[in-house]
N, CA, C and O atoms as CSV, one atom per row, in Angstrom:
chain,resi,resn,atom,element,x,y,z
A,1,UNK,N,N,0.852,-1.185,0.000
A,1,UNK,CA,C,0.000,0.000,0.000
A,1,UNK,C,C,0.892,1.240,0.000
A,1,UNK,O,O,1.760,1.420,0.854
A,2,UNK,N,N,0.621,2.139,-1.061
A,2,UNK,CA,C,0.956,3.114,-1.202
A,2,UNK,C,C,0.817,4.201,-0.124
A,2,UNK,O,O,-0.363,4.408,0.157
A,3,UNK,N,N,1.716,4.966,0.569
A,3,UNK,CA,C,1.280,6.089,1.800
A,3,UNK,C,C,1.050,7.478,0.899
A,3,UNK,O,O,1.934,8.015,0.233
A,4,UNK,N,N,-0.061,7.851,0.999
A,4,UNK,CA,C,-0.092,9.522,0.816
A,4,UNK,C,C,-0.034,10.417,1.677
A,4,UNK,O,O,-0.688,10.599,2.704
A,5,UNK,N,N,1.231,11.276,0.950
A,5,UNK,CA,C,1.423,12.464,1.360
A,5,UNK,C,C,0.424,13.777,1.387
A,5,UNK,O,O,-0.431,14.080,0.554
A,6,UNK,N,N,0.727,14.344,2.388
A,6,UNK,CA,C,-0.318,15.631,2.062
A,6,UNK,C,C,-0.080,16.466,1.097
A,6,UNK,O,O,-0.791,17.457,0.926
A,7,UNK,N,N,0.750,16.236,0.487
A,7,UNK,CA,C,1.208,17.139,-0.699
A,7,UNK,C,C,0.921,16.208,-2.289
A,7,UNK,O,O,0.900,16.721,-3.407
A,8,UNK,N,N,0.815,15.419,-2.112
A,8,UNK,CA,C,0.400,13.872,-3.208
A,8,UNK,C,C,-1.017,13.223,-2.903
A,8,UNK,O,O,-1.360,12.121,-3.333
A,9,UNK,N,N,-1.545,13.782,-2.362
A,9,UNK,CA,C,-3.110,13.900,-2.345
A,9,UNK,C,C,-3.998,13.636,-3.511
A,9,UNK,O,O,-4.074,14.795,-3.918
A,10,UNK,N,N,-4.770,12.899,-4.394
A,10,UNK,CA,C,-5.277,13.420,-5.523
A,10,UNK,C,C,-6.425,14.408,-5.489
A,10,UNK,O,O,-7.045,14.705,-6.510
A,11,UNK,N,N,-6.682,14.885,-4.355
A,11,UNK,CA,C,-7.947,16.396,-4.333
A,11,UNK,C,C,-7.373,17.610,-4.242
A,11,UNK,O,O,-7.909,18.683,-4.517
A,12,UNK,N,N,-5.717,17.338,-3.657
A,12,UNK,CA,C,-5.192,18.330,-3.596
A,12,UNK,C,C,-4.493,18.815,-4.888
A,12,UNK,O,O,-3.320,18.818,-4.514
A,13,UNK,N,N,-4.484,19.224,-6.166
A,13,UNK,CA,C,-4.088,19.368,-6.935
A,13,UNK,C,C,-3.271,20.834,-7.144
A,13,UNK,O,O,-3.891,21.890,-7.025
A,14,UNK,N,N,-1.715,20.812,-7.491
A,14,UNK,CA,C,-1.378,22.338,-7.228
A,14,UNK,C,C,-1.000,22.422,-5.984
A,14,UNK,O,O,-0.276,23.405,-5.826
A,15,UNK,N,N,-1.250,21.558,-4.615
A,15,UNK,CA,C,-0.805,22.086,-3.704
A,15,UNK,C,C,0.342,20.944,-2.986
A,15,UNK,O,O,0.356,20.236,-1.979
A,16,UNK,N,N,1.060,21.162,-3.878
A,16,UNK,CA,C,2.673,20.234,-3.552
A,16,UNK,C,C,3.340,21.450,-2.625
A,16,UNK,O,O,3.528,21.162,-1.443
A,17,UNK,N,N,3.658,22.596,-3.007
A,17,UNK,CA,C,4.146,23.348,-1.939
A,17,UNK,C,C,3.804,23.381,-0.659
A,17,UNK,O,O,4.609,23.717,0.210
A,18,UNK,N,N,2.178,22.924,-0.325
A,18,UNK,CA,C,2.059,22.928,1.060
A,18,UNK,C,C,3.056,22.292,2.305
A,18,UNK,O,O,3.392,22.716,3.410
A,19,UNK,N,N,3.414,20.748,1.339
A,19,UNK,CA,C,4.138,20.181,2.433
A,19,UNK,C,C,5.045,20.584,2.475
A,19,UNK,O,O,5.438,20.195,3.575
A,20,UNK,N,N,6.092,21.374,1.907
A,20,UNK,CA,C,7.000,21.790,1.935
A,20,UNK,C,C,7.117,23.498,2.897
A,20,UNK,O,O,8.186,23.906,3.352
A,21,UNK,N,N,6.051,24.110,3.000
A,21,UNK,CA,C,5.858,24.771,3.144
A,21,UNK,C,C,5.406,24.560,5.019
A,21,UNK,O,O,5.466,25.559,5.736
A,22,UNK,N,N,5.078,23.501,5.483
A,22,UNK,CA,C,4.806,22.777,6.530
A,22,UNK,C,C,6.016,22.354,7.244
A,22,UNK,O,O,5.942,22.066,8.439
A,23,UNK,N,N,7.131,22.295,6.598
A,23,UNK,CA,C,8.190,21.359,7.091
A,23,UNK,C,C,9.103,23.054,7.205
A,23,UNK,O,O,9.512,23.432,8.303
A,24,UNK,N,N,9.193,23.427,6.651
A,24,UNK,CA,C,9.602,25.394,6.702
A,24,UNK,C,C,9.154,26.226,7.853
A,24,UNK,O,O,9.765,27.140,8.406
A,25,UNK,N,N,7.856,25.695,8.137
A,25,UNK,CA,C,7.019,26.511,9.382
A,25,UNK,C,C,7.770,25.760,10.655
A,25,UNK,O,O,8.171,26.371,11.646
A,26,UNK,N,N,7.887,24.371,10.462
A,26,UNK,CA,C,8.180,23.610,11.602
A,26,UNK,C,C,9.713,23.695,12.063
A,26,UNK,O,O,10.050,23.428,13.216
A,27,UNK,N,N,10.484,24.033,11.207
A,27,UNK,CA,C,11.598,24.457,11.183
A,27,UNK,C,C,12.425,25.578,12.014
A,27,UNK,O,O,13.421,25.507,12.734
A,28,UNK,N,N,11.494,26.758,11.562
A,28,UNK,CA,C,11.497,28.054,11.779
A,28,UNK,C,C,12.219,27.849,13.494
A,28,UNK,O,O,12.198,26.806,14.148
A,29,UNK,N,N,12.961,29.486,14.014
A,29,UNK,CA,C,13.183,29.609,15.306
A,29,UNK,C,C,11.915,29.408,16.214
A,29,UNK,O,O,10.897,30.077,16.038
A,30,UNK,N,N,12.017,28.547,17.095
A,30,UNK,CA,C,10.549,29.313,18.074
A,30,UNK,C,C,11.429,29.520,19.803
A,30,UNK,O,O,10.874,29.242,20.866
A,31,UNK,N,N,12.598,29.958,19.703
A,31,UNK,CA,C,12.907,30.613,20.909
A,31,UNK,C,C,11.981,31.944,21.116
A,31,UNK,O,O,11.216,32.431,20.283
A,32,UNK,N,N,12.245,32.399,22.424
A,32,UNK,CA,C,10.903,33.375,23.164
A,32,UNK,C,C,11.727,34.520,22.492
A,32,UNK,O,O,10.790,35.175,22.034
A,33,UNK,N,N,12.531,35.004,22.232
A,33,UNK,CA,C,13.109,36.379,21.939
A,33,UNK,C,C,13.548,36.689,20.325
A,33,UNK,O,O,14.267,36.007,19.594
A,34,UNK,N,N,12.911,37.861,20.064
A,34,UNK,CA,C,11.904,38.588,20.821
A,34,UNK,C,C,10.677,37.909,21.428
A,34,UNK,O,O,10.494,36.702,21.268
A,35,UNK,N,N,9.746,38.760,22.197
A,35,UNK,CA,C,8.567,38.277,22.121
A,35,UNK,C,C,7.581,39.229,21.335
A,35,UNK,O,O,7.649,40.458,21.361
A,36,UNK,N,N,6.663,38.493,20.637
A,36,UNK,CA,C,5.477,38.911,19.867
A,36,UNK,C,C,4.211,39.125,19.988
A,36,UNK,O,O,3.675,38.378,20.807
A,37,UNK,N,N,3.533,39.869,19.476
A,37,UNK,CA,C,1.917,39.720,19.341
A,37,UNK,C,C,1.648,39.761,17.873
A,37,UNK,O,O,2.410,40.406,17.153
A,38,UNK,N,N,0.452,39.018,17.287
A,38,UNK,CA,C,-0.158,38.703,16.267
A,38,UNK,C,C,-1.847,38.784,16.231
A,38,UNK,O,O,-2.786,37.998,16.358
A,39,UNK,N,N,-1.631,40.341,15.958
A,39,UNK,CA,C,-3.394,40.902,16.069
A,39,UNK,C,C,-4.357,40.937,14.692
A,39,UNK,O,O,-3.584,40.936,13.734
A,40,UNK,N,N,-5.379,40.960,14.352
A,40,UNK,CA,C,-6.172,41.096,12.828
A,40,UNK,C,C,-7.203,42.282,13.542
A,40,UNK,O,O,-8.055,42.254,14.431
A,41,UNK,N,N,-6.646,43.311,12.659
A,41,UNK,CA,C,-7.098,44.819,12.477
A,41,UNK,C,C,-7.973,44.546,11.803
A,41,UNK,O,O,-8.803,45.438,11.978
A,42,UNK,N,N,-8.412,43.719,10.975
A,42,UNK,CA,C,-9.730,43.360,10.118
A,42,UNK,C,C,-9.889,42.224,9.622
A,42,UNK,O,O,-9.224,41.247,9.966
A,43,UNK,N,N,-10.877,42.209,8.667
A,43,UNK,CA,C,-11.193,40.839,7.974
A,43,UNK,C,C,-10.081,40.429,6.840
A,43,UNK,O,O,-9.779,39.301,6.452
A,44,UNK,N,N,-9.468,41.951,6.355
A,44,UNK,CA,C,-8.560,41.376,5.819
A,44,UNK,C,C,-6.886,42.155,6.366
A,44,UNK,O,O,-5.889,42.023,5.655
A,45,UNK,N,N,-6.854,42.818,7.507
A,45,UNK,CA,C,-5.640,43.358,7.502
A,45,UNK,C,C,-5.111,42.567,9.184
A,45,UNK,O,O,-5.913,42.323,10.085
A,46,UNK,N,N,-3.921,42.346,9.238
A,46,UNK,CA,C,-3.097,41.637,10.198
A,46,UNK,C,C,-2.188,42.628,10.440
A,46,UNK,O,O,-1.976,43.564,9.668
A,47,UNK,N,N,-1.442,42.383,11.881
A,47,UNK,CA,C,-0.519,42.863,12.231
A,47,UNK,C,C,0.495,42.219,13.617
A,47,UNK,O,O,0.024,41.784,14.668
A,48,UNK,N,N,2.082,42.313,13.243
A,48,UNK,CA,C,2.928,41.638,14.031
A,48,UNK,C,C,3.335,42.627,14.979
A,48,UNK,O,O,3.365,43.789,14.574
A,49,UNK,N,N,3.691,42.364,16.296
A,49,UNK,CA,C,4.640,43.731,17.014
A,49,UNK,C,C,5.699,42.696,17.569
A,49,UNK,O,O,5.517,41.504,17.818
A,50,UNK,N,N,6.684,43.337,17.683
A,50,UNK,CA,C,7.641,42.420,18.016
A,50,UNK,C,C,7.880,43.490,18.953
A,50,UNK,O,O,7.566,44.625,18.595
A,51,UNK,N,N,8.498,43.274,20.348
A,51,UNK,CA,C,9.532,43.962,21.494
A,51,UNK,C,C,10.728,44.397,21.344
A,51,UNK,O,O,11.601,43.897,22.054
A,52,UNK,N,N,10.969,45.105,20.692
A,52,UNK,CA,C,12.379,45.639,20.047
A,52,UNK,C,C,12.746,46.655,21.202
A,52,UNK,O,O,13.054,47.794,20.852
A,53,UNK,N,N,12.742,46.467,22.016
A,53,UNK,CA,C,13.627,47.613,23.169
A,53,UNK,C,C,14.701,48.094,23.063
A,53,UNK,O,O,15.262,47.154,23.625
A,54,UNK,N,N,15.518,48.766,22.823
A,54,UNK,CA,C,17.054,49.301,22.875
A,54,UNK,C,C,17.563,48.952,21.600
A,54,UNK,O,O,18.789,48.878,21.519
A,55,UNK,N,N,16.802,48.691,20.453
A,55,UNK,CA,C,16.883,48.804,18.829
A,55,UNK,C,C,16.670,49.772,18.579
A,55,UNK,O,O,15.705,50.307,19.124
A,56,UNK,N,N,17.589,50.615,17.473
A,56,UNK,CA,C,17.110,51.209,16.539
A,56,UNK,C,C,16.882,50.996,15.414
A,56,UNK,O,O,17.315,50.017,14.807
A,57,UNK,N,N,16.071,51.982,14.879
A,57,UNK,CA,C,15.420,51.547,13.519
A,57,UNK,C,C,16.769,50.638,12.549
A,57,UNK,O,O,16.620,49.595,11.912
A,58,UNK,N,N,17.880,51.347,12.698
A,58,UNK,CA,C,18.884,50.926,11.384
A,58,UNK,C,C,19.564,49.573,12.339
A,58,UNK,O,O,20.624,49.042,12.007
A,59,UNK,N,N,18.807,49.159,13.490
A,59,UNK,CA,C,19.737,47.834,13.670
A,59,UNK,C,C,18.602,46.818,13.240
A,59,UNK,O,O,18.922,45.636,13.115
A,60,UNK,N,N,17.588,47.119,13.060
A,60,UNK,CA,C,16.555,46.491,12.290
A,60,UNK,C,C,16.722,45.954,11.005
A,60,UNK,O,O,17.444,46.503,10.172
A,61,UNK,N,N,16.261,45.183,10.842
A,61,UNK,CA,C,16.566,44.466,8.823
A,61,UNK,C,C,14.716,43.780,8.661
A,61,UNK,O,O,14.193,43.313,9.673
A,62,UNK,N,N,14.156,43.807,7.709
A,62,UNK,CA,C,12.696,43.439,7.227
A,62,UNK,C,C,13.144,42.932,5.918
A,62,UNK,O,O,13.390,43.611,4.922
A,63,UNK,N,N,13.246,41.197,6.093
A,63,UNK,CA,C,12.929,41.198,4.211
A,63,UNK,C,C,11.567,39.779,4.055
A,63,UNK,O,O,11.089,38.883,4.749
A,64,UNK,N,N,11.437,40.312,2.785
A,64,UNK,CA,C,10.136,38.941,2.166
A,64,UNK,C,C,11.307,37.941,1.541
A,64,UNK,O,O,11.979,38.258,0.559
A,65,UNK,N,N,11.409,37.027,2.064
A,65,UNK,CA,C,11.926,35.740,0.922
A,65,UNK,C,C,11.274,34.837,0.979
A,65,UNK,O,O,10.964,34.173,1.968
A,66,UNK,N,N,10.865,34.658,-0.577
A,66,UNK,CA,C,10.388,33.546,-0.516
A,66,UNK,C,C,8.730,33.146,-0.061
A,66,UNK,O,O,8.509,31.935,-0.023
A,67,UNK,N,N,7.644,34.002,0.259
A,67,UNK,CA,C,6.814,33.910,0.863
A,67,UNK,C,C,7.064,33.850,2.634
A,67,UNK,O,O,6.230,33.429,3.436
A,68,UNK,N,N,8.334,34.348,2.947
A,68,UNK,CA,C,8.421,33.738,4.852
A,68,UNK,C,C,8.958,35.615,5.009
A,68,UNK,O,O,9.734,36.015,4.141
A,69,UNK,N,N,8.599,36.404,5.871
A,69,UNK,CA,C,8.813,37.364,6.205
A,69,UNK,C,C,9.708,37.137,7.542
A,69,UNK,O,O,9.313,36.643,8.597
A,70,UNK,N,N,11.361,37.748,7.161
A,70,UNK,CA,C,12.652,37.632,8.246
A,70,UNK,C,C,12.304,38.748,8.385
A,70,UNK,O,O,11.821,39.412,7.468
A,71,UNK,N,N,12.511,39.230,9.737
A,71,UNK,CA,C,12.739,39.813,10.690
A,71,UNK,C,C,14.181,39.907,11.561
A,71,UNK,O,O,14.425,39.091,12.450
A,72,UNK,N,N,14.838,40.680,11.307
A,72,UNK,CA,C,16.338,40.767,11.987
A,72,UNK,C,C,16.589,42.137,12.967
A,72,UNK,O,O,16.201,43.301,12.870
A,73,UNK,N,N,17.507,41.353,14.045
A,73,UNK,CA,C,17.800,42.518,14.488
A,73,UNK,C,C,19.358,42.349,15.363
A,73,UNK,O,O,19.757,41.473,16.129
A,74,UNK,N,N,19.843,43.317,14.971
A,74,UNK,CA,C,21.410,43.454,15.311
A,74,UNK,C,C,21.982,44.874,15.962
A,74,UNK,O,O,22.175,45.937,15.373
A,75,UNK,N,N,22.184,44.566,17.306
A,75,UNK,CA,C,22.638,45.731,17.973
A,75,UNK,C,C,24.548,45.903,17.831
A,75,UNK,O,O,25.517,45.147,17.908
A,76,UNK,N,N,24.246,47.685,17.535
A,76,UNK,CA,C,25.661,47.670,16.755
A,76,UNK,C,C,26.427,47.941,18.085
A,76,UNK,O,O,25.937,48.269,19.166
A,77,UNK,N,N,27.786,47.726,17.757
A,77,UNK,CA,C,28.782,47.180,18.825
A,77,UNK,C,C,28.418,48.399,19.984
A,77,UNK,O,O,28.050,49.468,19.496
A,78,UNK,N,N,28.498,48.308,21.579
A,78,UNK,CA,C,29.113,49.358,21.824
A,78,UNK,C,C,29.854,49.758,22.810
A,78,UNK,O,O,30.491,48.872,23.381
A,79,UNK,N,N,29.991,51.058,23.268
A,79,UNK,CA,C,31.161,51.263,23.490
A,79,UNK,C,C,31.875,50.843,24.983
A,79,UNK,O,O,31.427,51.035,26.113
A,80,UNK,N,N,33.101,50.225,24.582
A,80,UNK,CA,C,33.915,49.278,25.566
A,80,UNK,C,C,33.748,50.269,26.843
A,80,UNK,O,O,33.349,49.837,27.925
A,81,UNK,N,N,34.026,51.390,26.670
A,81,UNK,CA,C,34.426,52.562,28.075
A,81,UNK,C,C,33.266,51.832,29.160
A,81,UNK,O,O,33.536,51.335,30.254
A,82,UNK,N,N,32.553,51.880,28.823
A,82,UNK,CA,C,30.774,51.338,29.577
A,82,UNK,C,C,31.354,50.373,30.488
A,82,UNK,O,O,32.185,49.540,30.126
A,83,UNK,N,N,30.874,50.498,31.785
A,83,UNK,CA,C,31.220,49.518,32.746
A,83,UNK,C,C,29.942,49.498,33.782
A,83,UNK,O,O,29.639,50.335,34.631
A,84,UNK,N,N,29.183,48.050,33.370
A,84,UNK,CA,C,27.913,47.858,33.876
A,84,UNK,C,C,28.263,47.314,35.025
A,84,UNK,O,O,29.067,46.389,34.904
A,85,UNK,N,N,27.898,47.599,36.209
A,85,UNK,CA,C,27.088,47.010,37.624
A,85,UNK,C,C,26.362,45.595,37.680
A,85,UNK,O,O,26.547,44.631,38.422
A,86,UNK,N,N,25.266,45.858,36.393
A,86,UNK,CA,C,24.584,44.958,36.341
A,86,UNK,C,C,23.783,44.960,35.022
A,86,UNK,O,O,23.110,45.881,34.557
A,87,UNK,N,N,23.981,43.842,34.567
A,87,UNK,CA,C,23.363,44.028,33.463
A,87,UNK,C,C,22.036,42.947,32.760
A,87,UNK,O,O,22.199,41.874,32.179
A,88,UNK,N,N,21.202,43.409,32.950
A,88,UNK,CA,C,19.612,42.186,33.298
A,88,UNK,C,C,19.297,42.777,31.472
A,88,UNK,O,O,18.833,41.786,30.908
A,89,UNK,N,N,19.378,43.843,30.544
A,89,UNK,CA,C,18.618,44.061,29.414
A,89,UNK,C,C,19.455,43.250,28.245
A,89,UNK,O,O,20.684,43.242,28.181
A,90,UNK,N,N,18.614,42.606,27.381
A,90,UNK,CA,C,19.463,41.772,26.525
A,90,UNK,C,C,19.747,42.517,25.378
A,90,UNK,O,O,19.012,43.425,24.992
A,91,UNK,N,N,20.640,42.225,24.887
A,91,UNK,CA,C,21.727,42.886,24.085
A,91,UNK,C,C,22.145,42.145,23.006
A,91,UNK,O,O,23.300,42.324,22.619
A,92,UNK,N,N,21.228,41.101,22.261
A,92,UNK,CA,C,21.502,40.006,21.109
A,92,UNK,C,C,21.251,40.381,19.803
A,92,UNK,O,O,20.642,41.352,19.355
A,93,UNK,N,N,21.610,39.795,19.459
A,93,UNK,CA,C,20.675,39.264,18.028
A,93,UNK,C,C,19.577,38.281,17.899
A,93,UNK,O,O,19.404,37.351,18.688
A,94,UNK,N,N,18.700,38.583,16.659
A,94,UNK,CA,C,17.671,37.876,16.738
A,94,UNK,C,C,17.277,37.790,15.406
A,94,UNK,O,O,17.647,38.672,14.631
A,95,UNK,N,N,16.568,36.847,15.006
A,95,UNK,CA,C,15.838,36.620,13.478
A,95,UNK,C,C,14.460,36.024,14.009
A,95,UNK,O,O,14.432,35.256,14.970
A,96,UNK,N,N,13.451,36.380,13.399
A,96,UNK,CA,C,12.181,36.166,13.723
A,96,UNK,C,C,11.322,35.316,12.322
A,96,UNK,O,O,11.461,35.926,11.263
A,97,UNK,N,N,10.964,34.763,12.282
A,97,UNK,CA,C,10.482,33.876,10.515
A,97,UNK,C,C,8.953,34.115,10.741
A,97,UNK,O,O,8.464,33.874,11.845
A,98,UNK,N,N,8.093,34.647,9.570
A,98,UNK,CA,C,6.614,34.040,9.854
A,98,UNK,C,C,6.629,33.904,7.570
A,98,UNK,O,O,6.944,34.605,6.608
A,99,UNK,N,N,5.996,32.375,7.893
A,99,UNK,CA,C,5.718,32.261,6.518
A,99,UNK,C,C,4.328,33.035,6.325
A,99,UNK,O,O,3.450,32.924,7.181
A,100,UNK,N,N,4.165,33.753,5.282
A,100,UNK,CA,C,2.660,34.298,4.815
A,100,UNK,C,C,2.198,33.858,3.826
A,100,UNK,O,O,3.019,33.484,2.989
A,101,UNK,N,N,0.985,33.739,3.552
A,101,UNK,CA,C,-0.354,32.727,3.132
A,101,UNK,C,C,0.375,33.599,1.626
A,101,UNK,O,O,1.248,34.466,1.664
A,102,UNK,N,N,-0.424,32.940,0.178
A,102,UNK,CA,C,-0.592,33.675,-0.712
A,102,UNK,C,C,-1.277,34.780,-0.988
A,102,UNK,O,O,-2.401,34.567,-0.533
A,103,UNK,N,N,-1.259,35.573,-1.349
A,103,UNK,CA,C,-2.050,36.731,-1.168
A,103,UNK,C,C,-1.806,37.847,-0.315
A,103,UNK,O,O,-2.165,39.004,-0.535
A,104,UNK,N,N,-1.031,37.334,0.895
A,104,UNK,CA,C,-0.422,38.390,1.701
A,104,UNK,C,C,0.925,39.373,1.686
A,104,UNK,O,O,2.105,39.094,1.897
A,105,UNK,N,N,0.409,40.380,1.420
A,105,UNK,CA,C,1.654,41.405,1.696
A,105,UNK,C,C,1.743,42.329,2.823
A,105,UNK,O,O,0.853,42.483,3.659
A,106,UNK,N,N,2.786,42.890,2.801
A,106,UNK,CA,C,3.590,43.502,4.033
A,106,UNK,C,C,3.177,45.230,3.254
A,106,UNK,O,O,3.597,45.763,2.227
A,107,UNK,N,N,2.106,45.733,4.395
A,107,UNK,CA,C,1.615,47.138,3.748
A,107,UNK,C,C,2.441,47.796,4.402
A,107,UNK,O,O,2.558,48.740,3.620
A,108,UNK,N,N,3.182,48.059,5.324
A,108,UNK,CA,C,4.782,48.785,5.994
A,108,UNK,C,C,5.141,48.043,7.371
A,108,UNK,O,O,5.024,46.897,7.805
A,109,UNK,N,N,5.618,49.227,7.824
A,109,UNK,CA,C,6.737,48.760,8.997
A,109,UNK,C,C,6.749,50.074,10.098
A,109,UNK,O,O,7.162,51.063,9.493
A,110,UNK,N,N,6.481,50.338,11.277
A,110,UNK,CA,C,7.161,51.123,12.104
A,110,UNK,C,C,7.715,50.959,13.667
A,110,UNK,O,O,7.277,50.137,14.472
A,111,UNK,N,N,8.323,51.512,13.811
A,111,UNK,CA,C,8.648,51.191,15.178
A,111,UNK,C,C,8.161,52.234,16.528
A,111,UNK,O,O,8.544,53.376,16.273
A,112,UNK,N,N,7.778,52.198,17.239
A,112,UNK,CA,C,6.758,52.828,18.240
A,112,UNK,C,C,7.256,52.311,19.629
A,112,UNK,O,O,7.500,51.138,19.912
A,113,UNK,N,N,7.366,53.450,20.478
A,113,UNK,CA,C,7.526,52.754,22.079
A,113,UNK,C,C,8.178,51.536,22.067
A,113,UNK,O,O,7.724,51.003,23.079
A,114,UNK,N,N,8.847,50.860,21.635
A,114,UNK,CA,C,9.764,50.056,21.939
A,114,UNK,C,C,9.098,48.733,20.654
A,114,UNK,O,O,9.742,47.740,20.317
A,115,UNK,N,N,8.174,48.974,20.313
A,115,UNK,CA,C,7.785,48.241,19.372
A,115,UNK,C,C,8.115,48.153,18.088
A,115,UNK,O,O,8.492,49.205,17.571
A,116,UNK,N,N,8.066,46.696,17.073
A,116,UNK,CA,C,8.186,47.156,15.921
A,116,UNK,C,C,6.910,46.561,15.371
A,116,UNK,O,O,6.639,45.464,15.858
A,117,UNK,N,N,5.885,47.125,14.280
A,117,UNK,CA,C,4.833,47.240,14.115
A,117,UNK,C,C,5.247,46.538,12.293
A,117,UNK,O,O,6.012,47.068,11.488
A,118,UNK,N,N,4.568,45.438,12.125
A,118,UNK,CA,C,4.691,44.804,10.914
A,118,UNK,C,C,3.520,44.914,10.354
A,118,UNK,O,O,2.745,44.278,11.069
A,119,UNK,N,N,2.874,45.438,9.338
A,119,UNK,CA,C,1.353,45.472,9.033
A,119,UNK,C,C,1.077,44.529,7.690
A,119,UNK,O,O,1.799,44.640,6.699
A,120,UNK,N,N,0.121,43.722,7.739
A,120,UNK,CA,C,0.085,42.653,6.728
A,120,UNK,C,C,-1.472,43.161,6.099
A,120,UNK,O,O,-2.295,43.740,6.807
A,121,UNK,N,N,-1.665,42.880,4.861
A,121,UNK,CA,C,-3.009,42.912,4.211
A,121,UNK,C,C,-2.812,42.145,3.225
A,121,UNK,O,O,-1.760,41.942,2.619
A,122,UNK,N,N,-4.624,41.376,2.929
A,122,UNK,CA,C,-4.581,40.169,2.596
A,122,UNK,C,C,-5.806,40.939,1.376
A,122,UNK,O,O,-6.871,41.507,1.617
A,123,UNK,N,N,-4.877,40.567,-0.414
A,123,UNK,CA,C,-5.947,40.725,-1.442
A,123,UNK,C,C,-6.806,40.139,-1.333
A,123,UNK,O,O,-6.724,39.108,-0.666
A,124,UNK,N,N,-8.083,40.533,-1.960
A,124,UNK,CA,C,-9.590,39.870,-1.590
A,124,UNK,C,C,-9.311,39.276,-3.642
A,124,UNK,O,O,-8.807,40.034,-4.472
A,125,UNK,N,N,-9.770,37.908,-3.948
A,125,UNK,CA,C,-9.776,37.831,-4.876
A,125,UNK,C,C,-10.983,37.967,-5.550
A,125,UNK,O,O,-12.028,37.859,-4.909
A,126,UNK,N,N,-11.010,38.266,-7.181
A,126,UNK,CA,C,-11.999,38.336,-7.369
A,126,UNK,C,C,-13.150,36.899,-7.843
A,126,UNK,O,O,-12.921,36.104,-8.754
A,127,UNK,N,N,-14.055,36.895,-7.167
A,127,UNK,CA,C,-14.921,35.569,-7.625
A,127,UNK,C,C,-15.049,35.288,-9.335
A,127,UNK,O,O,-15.708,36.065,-10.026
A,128,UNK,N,N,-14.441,34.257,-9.851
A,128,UNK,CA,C,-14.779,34.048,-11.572
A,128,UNK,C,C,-14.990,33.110,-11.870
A,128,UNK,O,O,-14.256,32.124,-11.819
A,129,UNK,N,N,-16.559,33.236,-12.439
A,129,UNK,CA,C,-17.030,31.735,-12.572
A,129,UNK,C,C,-17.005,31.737,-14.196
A,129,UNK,O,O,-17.598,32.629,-14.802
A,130,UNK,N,N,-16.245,30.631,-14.939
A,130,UNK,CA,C,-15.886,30.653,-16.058
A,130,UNK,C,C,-16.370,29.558,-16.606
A,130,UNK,O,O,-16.329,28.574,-15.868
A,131,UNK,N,N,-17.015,29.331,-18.127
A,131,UNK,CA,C,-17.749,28.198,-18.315
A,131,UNK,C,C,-17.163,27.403,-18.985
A,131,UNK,O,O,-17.235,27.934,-20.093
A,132,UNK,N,N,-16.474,26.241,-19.150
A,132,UNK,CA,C,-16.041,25.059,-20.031
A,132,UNK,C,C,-16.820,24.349,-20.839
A,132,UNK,O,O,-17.454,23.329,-20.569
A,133,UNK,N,N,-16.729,25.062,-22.073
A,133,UNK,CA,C,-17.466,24.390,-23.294
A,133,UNK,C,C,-16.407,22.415,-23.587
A,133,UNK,O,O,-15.233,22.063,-23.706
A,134,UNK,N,N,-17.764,21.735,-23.571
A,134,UNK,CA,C,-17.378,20.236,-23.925
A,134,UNK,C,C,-17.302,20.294,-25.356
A,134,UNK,O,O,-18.186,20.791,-26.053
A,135,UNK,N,N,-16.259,19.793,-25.784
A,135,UNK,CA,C,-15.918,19.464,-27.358
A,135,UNK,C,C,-16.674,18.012,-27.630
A,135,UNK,O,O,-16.721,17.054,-26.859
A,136,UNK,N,N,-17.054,18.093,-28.505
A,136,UNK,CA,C,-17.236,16.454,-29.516
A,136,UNK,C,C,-16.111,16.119,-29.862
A,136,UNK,O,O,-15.273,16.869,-30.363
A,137,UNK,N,N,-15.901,14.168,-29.468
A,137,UNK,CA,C,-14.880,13.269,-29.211
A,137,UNK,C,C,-14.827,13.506,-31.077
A,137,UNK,O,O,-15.653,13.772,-31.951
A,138,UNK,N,N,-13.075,13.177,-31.002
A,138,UNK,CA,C,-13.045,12.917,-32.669
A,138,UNK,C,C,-13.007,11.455,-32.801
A,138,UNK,O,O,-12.979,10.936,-33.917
C-alpha cells in the first residue's frame, strides 16, 4: 500500500508546496526572543509587534523571501568605556520567521515605544465563474 502524502493527495491538486511549506514553518526559530503579538485589524488586515527595546530603527533588517517574512535585528557594537554594575537588558541578536499565506503582503513597517509594528493585508480575490465548453470526441 501506497502512503499519501499531504502534498500527493489526488484532491489536492497544485498544492505540492504545502508540504514543503509545513516542514519550513516547523523548522522556523521558536525561541521566546523577541517576544510577539499577532493581532487582525480586520477581515482582511493583520498585524505583528515584536519587542524591540534598545533597537534602533537601522539595527533592524525586514525582508520577504520567498513567501516567509525575516525579521532581523542586530545591535551595533558598543562602546567598551561602559562599565555595567549589572546588566539584566538583553543585548543580542535575533531573526524572527513568519511564513505568509498567498495573497499576503507587508503594507509597511514602524517602530513605536519600543515596538516594531509589521502590518500585513490580505488581497480579496476576485470571484470568476468561467464556463467550459465540452468538445465532440473525434
Amino acid at each position: 500500500m501506497t502512503k499519501l502524502t499531504l502534498g500527493s493527495h489526488p484532491f489536492l491538486l497544485g498544492f505540492d508546496q504545502l508540504e514543503r511549506l509545513v516542514e519550513r514553518t516547523a523548522k522556523s526559530d521558536s525561541a521566546g526572543y523577541p517576544p510577539y503579538n499577532i493581532e487582525q485589524l480586520g477581515e482582511n488586515a493583520f498585524r505583528i509587534s515584536l519587542a524591540v527595546a534598545g533597537f534602533r530603527e537601522d539595527d533592524l533588517a525586514i525582508t520577504l523571501e520567498d513567501r516567509q517574512l525575516v525579521i532581523r535585528g542586530r545591535q551595533s557594537d558598543e562602546d567598551e568605556s561602559r562599565v555595567f554594575l549589572h546588566r539584566g537588558i538583553a543585548a543580542r541578536q535575533f531573526q524572527r520567521s513568519f511564513v505568509l499565506a498567498d495573497g499576503v503582503e507587508v503594507a509597511g513597517a514602524t517602530v513605536e515605544n519600543g515596538l516594531l509594528h509589521v502590518d500585513l493585508k490580505r488581497a480579496v480575490p476576485e470571484s470568476v465563474v468561467r464556463r467550459i465548453e465540452i468538445s465532440k470526441a473525434k
